[in-house]
PAGU-616527 format. One record per residue (C-alpha): chain; z, x negated, y negated; residue in one letter. Coordinates in Angstrom, 2 decimals, decimal comma. Last residue first. Layout:
<nodes>
<'A'; <Z; X; Y>; 'a'>
...
</nodes>
This chain:
<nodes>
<'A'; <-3,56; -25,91; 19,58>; 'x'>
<'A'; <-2,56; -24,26; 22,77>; 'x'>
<'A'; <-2,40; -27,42; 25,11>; 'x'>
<'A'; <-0,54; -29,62; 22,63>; 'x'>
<'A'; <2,27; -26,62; 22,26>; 'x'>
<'A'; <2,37; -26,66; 26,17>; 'x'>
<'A'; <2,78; -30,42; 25,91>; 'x'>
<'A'; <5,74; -30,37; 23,95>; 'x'>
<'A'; <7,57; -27,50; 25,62>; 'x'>
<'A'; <7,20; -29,66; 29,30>; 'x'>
<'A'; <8,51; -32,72; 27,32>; 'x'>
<'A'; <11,43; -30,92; 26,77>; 'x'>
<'A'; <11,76; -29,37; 29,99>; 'x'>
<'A'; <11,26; -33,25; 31,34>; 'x'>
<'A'; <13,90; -34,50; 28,92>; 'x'>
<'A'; <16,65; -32,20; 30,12>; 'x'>
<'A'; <18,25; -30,12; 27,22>; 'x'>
<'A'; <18,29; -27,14; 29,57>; 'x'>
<'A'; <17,71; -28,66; 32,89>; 'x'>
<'A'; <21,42; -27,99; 34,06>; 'x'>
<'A'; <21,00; -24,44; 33,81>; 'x'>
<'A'; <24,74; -23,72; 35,24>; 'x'>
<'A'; <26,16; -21,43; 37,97>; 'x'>
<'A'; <29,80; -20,93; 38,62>; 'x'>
<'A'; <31,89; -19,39; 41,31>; 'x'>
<'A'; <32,66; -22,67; 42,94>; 'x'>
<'A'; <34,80; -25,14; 40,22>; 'x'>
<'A'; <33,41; -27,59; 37,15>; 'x'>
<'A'; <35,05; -30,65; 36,86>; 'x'>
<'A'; <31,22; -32,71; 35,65>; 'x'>
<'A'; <30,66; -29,73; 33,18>; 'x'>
<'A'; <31,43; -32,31; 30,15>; 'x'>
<'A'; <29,19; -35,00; 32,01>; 'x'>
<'A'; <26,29; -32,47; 31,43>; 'x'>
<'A'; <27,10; -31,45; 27,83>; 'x'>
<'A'; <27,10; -35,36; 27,22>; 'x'>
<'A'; <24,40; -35,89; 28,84>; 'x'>
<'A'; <22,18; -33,25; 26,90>; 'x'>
<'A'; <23,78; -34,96; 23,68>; 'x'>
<'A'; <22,39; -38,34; 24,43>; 'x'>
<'A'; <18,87; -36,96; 25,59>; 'x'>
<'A'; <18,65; -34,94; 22,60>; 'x'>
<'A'; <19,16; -37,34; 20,19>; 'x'>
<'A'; <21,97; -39,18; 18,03>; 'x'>
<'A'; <24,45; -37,26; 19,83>; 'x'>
<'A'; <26,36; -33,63; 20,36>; 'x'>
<'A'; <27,28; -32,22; 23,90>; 'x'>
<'A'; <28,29; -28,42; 23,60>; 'x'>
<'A'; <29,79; -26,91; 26,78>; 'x'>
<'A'; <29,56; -22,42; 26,50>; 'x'>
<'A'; <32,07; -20,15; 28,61>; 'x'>
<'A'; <32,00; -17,29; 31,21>; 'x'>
<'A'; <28,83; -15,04; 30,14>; 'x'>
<'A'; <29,50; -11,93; 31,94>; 'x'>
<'A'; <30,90; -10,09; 35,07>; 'x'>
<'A'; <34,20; -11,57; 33,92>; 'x'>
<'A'; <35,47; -15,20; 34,99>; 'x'>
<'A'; <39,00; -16,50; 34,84>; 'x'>
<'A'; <41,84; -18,08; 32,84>; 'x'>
<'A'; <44,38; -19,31; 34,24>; 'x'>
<'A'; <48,49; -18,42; 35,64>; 'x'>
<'A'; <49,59; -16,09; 32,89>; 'x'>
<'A'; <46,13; -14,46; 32,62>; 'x'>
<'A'; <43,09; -15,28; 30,19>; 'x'>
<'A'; <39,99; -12,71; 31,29>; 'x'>
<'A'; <36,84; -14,75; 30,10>; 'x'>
<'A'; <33,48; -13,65; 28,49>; 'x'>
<'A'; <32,75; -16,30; 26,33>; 'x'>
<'A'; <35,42; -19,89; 25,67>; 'x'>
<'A'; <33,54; -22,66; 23,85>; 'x'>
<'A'; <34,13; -26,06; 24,87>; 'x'>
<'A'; <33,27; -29,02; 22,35>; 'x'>
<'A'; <31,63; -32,37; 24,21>; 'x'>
<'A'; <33,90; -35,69; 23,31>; 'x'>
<'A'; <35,63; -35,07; 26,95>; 'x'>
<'A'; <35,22; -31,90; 28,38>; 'x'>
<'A'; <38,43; -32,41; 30,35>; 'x'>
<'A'; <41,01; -32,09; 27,38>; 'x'>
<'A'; <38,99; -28,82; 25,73>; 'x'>
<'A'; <39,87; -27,30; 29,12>; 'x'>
<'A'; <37,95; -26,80; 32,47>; 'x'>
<'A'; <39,26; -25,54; 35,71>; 'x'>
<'A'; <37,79; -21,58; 34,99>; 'x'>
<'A'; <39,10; -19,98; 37,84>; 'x'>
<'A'; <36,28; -17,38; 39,99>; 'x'>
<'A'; <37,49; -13,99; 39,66>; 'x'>
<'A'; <34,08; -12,49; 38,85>; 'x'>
<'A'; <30,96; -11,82; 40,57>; 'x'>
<'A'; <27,73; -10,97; 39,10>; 'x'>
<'A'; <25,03; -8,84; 40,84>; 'x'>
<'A'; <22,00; -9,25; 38,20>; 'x'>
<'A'; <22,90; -11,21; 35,59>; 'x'>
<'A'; <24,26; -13,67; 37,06>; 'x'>
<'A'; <24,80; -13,48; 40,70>; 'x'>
<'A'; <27,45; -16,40; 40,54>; 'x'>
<'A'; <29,70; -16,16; 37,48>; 'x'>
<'A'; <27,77; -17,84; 33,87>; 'x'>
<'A'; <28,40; -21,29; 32,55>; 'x'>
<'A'; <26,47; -21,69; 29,67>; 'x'>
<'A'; <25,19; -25,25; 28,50>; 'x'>
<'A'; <24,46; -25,84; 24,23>; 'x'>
<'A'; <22,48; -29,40; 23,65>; 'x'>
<'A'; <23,30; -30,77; 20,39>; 'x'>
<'A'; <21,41; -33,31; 18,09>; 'x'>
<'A'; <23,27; -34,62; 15,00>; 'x'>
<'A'; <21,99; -35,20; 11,72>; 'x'>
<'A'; <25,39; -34,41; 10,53>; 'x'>
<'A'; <24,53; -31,34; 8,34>; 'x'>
<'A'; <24,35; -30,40; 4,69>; 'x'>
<'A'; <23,69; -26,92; 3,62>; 'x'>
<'A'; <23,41; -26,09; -0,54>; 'x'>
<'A'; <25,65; -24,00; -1,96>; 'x'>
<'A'; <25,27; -20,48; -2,21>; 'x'>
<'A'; <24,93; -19,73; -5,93>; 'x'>
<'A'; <27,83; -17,14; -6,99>; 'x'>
<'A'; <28,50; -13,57; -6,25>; 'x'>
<'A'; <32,32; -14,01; -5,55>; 'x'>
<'A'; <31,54; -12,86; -1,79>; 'x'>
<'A'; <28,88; -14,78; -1,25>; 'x'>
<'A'; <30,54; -18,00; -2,81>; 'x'>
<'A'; <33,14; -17,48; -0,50>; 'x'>
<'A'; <31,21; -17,12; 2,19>; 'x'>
<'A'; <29,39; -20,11; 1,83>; 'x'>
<'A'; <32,35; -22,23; 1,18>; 'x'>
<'A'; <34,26; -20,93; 4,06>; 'x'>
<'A'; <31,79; -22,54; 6,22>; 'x'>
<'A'; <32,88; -25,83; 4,70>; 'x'>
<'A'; <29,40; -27,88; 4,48>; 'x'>
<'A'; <29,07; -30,46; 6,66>; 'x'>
<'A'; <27,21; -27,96; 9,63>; 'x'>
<'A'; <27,02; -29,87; 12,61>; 'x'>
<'A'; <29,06; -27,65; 15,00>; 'x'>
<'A'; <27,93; -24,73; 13,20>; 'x'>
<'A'; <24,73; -24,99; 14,02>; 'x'>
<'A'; <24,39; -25,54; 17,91>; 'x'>
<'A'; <27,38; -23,15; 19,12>; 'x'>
<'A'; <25,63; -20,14; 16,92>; 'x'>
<'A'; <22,67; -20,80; 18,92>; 'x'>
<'A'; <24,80; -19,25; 21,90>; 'x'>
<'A'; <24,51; -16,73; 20,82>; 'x'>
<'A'; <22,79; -15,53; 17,66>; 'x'>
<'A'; <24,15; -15,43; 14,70>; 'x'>
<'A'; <24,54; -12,25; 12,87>; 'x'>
<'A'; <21,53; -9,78; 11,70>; 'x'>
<'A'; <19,00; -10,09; 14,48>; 'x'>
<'A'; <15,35; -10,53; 14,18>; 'x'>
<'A'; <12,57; -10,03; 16,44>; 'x'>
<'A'; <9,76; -11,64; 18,48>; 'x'>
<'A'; <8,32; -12,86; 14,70>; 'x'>
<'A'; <5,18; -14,65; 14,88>; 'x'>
<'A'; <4,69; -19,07; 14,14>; 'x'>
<'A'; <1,37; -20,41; 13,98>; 'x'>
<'A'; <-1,72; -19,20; 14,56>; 'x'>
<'A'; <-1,84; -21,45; 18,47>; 'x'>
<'A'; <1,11; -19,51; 18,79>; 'x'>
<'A'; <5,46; -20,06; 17,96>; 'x'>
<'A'; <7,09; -17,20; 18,85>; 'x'>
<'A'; <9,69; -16,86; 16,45>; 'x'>
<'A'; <13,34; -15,28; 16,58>; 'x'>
<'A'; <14,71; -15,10; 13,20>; 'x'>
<'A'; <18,46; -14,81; 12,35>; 'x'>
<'A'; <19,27; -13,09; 9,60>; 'x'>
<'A'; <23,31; -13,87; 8,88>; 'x'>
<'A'; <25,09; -12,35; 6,47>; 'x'>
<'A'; <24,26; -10,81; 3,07>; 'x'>
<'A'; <20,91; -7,81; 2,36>; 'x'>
<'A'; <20,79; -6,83; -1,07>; 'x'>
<'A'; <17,34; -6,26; -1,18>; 'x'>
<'A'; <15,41; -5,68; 2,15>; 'x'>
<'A'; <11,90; -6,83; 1,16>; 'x'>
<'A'; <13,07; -10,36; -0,35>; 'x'>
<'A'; <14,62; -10,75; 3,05>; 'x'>
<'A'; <11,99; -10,19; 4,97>; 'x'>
<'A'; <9,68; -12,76; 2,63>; 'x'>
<'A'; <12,58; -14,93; 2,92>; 'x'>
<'A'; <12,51; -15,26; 7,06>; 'x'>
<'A'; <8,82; -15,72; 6,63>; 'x'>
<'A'; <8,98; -18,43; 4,60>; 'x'>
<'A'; <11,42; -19,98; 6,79>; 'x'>
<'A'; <9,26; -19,34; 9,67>; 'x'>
<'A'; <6,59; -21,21; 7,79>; 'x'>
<'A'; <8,30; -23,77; 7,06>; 'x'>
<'A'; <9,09; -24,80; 10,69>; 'x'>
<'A'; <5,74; -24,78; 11,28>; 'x'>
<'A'; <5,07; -27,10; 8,77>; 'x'>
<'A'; <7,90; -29,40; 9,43>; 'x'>
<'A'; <6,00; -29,77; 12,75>; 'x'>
<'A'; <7,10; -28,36; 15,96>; 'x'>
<'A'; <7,33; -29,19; 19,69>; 'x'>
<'A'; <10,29; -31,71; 19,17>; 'x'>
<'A'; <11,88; -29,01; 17,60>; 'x'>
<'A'; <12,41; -28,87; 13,47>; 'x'>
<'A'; <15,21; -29,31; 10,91>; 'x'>
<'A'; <16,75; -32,67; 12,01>; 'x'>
<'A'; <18,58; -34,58; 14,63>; 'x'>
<'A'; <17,17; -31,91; 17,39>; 'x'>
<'A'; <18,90; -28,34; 18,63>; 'x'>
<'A'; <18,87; -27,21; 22,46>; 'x'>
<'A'; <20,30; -23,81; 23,49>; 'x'>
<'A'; <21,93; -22,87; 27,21>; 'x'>
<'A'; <21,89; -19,55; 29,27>; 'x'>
<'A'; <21,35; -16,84; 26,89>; 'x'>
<'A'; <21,91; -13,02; 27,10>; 'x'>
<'A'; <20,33; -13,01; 30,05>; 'x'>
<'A'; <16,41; -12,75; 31,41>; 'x'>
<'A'; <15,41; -12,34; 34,61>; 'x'>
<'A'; <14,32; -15,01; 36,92>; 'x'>
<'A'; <12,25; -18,33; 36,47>; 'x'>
<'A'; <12,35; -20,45; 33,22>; 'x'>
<'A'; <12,12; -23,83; 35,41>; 'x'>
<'A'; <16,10; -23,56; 36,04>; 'x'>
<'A'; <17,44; -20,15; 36,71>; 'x'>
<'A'; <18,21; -17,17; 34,19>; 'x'>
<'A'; <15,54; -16,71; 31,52>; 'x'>
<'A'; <16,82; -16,82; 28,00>; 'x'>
<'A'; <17,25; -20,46; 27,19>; 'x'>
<'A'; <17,80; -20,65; 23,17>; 'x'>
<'A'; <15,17; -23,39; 21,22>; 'x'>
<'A'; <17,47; -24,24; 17,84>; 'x'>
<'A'; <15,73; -24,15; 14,47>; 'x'>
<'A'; <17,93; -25,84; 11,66>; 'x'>
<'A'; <19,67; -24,00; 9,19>; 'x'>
<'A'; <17,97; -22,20; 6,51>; 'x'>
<'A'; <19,78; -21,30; 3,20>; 'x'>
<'A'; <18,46; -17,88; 1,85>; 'x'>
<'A'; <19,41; -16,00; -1,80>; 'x'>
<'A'; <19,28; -13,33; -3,17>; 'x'>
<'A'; <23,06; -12,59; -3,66>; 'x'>
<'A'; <23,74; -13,40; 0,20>; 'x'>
<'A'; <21,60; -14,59; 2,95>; 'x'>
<'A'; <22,53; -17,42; 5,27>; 'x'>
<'A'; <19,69; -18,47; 7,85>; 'x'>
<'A'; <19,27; -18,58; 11,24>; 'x'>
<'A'; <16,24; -20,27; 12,66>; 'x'>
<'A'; <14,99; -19,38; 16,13>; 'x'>
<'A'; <12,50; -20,97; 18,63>; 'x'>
<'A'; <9,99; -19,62; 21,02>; 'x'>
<'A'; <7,07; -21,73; 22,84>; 'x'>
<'A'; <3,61; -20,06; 22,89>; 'x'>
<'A'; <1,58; -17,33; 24,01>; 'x'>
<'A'; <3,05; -13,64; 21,91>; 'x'>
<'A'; <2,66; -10,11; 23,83>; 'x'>
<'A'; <1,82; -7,80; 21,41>; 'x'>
<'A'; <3,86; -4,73; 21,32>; 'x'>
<'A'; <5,49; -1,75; 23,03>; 'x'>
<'A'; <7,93; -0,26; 20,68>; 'x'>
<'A'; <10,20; 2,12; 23,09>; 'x'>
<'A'; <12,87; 5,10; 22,21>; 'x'>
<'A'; <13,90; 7,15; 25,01>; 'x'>
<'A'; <15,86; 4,87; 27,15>; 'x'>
<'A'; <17,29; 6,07; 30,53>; 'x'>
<'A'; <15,53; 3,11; 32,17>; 'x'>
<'A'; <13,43; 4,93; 35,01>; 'x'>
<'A'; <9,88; 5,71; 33,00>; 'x'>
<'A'; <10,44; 2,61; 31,07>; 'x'>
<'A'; <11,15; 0,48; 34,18>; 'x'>
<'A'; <8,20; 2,58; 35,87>; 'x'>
<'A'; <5,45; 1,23; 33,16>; 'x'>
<'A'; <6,47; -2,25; 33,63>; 'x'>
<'A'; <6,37; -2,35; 36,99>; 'x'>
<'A'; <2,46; -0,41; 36,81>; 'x'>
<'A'; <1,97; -3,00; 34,04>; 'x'>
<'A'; <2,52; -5,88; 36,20>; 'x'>
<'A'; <5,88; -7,95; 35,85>; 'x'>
<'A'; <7,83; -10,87; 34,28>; 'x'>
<'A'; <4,03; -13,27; 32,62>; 'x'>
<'A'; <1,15; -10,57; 32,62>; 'x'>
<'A'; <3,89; -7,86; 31,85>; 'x'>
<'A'; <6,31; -8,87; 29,48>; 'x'>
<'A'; <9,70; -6,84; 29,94>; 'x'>
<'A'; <12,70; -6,57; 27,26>; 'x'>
<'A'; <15,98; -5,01; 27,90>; 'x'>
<'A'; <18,31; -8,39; 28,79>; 'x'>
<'A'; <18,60; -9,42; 25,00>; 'x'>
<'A'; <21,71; -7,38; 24,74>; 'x'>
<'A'; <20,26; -4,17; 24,97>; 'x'>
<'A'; <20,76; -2,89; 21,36>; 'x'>
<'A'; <17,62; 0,11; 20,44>; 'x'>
<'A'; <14,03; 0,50; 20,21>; 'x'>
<'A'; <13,80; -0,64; 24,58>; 'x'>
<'A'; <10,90; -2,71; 24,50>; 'x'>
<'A'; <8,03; -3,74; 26,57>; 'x'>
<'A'; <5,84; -7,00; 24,91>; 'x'>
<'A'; <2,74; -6,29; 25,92>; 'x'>
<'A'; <-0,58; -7,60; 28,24>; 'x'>
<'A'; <-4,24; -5,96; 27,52>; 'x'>
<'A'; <-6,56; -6,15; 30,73>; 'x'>
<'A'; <-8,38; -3,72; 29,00>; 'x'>
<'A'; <-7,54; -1,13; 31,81>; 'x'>
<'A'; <-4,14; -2,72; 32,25>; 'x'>
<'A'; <-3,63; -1,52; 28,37>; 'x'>
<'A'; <-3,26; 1,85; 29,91>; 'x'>
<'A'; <-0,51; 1,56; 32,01>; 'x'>
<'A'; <1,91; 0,30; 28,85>; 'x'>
<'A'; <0,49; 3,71; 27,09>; 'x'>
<'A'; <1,40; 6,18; 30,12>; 'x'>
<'A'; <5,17; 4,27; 30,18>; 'x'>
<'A'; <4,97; 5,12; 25,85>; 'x'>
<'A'; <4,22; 9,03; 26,65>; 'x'>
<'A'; <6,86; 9,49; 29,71>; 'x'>
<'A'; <9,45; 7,43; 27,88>; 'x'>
<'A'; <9,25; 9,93; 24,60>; 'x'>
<'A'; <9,97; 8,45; 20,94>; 'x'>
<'A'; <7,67; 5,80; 20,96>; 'x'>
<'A'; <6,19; 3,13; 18,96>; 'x'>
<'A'; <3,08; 0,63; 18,52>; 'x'>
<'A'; <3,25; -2,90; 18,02>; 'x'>
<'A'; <0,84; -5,47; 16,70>; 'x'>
<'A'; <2,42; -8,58; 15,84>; 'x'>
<'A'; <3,75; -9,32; 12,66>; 'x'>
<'A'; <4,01; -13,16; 11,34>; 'x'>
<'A'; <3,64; -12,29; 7,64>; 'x'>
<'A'; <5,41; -9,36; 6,45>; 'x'>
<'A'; <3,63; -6,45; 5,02>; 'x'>
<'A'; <6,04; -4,71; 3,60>; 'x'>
<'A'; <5,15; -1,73; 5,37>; 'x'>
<'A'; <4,06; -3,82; 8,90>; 'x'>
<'A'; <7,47; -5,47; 8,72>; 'x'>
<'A'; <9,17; -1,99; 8,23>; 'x'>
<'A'; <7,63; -0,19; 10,86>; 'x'>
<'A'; <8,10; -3,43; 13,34>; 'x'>
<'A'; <12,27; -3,13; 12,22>; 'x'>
<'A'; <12,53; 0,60; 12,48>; 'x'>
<'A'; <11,02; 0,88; 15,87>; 'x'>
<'A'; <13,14; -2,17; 16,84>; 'x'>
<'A'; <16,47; -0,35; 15,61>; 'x'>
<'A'; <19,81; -2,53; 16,09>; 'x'>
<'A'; <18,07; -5,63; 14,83>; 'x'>
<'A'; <16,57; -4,45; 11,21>; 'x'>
<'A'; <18,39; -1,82; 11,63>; 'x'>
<'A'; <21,78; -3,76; 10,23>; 'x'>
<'A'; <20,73; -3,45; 6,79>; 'x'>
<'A'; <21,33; 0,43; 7,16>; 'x'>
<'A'; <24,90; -0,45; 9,25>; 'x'>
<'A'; <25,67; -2,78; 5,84>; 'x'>
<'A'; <25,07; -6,60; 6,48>; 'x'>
<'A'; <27,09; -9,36; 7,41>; 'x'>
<'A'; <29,79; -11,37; 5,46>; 'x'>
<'A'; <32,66; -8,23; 4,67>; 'x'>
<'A'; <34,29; -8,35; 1,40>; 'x'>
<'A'; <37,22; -6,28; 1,87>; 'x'>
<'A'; <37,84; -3,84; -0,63>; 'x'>
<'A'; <38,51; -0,72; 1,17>; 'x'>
<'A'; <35,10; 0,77; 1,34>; 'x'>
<'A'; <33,58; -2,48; 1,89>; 'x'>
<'A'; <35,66; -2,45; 4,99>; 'x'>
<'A'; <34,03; 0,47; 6,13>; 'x'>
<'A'; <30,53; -0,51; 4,98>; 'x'>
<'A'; <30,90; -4,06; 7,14>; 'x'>
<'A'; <32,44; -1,61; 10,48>; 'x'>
<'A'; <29,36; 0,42; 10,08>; 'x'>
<'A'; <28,98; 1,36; 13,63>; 'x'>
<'A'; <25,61; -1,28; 14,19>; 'x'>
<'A'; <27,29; -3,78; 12,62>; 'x'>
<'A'; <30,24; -3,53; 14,79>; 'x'>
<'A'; <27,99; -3,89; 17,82>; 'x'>
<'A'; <25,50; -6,69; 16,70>; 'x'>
<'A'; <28,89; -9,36; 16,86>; 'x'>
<'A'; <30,09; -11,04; 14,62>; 'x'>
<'A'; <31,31; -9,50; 11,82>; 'x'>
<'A'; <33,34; -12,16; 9,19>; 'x'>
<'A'; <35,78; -10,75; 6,86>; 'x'>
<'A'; <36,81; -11,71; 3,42>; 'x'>
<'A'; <40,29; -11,33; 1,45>; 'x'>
<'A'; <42,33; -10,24; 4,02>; 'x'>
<'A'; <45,42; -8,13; 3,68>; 'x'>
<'A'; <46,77; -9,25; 7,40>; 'x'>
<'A'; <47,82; -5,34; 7,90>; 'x'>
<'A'; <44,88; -4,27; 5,71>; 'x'>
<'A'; <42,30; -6,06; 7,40>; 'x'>
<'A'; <43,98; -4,53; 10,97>; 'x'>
<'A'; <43,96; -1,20; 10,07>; 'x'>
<'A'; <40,14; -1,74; 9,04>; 'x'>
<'A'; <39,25; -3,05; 11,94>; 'x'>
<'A'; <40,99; 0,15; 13,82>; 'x'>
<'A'; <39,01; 2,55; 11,02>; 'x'>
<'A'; <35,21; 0,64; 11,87>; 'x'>
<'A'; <35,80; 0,99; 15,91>; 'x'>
<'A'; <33,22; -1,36; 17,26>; 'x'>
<'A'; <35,69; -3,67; 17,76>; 'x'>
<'A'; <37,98; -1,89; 19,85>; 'x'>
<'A'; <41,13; -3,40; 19,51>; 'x'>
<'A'; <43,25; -6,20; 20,70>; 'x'>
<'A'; <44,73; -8,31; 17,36>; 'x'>
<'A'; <44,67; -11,59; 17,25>; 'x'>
<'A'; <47,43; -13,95; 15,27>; 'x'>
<'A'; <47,15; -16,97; 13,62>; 'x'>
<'A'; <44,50; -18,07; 14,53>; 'x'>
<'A'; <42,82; -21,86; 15,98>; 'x'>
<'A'; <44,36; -21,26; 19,92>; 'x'>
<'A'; <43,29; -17,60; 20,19>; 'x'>
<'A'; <40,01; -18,07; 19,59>; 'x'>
<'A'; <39,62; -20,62; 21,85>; 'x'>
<'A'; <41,95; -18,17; 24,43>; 'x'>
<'A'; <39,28; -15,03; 23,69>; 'x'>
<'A'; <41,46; -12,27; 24,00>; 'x'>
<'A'; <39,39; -8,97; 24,41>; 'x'>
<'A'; <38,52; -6,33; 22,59>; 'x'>
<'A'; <38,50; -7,82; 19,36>; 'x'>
<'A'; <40,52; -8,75; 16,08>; 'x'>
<'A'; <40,76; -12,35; 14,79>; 'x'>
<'A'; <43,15; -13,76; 11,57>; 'x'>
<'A'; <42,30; -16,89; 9,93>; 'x'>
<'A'; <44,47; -18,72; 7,45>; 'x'>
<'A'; <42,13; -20,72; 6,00>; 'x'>
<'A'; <40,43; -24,08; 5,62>; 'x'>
<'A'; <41,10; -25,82; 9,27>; 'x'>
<'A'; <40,22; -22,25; 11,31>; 'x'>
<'A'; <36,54; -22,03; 9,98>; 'x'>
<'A'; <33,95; -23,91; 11,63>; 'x'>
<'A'; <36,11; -23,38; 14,72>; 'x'>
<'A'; <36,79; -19,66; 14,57>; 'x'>
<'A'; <32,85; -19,10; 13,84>; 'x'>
<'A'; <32,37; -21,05; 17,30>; 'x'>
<'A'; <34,64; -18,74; 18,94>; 'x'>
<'A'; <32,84; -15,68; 17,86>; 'x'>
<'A'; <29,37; -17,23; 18,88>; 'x'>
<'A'; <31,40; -17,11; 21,80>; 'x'>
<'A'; <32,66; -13,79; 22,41>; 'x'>
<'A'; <35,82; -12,47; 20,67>; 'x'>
<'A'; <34,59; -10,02; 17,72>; 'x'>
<'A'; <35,44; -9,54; 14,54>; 'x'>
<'A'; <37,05; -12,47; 12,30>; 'x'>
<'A'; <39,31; -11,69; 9,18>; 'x'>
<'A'; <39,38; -14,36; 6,54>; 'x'>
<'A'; <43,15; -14,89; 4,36>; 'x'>
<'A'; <42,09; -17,07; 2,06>; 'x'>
<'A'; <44,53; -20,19; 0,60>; 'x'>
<'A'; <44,98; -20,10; -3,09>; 'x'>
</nodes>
């Protein structure tokens, strides 16, 4: 019997879920917006709010699916998964009190310290602005650097750093002026970061390779930082600035959290720091991340359908195959990204033009006569190869017909960034 799978959400990590799973069901999308990848692989989409748990459910019900995929951290955070749990629908991410361990940061560093997971920084929280912004000035008196953080969903653009973005006094007014009244302020973690997303579901965790993700918006890691300009994955499970040891250990710290949440199914994705100690935890999210999403599923042999279909039926995950293939993951974002972005500007490029790379569609308004640019993330080039270098190419020759309005990290993937990563790691061990 064919499944019927419902997919939330239209960004693309959304896309790339569409992909992996378009040839082995009959897939069905619902979102706010119309994502043209997405809708060229379903068979119908449905415009809704997303984040509206009774309008997803309308829509299960109408296509009577048989499993659901969240994507994004916004429907998780309403309770769309418990709503269509409620009505029968086996949803593949986690319940809204699951979901904390992204949507609430306060929540998430209380629980690692409880359960005493491995890799926790020290952190302290906040309920008033006024009383964390006096804290983050007086670490400058022990010359103390943190990690600044809005508690709740910012869309990876909330964090500061001071010592490395801005000064403590900065720091201390962006809290005092944000409009957010929940902070952690914690540790600031030295190193190089990399995530590794893993499937949870009846108990169990399969880890997928660890993919470096670009936050910072201009080349050189300068600028603020976006929801993600560009990604880099190698030919197996570690980074060219890791050992299989350190990726281990982020694994084993990825099932520690999971052991101490339960029954948690979906995605936990772990973002590490990785020290001269070894690999810390900057945070975890509870669905793919994106655009890492558009580096592992892309090489993932084993049907994505099979994983949550087992998940769903309670069985053994299966074990994860991949090609062996690197990728290198390239955002095209509107000029003035992310801080004055302007949008209007044509999107030229098709899954024709990019050649052998894979185009993921993002943030786009489709019209009759093109599709154009939002205020956000336009769309994603994937290059795939026998190494980095070969796929970074690929991404780059992909983006070779790319129009004005854009802007591009071209040295993501680049061997002198890599190398760059490589011997920072050398320096701190």
């Amino acid at each position: 019997m064919t499944e019927t799978v419902l997919l939330v959400g239209g960004g693309g990590r959304e896309h790339a879920i569409a992909r992996a799973l378009a040839d082995d069901c009959d897939l069905y999308a619902c979102a706010s917006n119309r994502n043209p990848g997405i809708v060229s692989l379903a068979e119908a989409v449905e415009t809704c709010e997303e984040t509206d748990p009774d309008a997803v459910v309308d829509y299960a019900e109408d296509v009577d699916a048989d499993l659901a995929v969240v994507g994004p951290e916004g429907p998780l955070a309403a309770g769309v998964v418990d709503a269509l749990e409620e009505t029968g629908v086996y949803a593949f991410g986690p319940t809204r009190a699951d979901a904390r361990i992204e949507t609430d940061k306060g929540f998430q560093r209380e629980f690692m310290a409880e359960h005493d997971i491995p890799g926790t920084p020290w952190f302290e929280t906040f309920d008033d602005a006024a009383a964390a912004a006096d804290y983050v000035e007086s670490l400058a008196a022990d010359d103390e650097d943190a990690a600044v953080k809005p508690a709740g969903l910012t869309g990876g653009k909330g964090v500061r750093v001071t010592g490395d973005q801005v000064t403590h006094a900065e720091a201390a007014e962006y809290v005092r002026e944000s409009g957010h009244g929940e902070w952690v302020i914690e540790e600031r973690l030295v190193g190089e970061e990399f995530t590794v997303q893993a499937f949870v579901a009846n108990g169990e965790v399969r880890p997928t390779p660890a993919v470096q993700d670009h936050k910072r918006a201009y080349e050189g890691d300068e600028g603020p930082n976006t929801g993600g300009m560009g990604s880099y994955g190698d030919t197996d499970a570690t980074l060219p600035f890791m050992t299989e040891a350190d990726y281990d250990a982020a694994v084993d710290i990825i099932e520690a959290t999971v052991d101490a949440l339960g029954d948690y199914r979906g995605v936990l994705y772990g973002q590490f720091m990785l020290t001269s100690d070894g690999p810390r935890v900057v945070e975890f999210n509870a669905r793919f991340g994106d655009p890492e999403a558009m580096n592992t599923l892309p090489v993932l042999d084993t049907p994505f359908l099979d994983v949550l279909t087992a998940a769903r039926d309670g069985e053994s995950l299966p074990e994860l195959d991949f090609t062996g293939e690197a990728t290198v993951c390239k955002y095209a974002v509107p000029e003035g990204y992310p801080t004055d972005p302007e949008a209007g500007a044509e999107v030229t490029l098709d899954e024709e033009s990019v050649g052998d790379a894979l185009l993921y569609y993002a943030s786009v308004d489709a019209r009759e006569d093109g599709v154009y640019t939002t205020t956000s993330r336009s769309f994603a080039v994937v290059g795939r190869g026998d190494s980095i270098e070969t796929a970074e190419a690929q991404a780059e020759s992909a983006l070779d017909g790319l129009g004005a309005g854009f802007r591009v990290r071209h040295d993501v993937g680049k061997a002198d960034l890599v190398r760059r990563r490589v011997e920072h790691m050398d320096e701190l061990r």
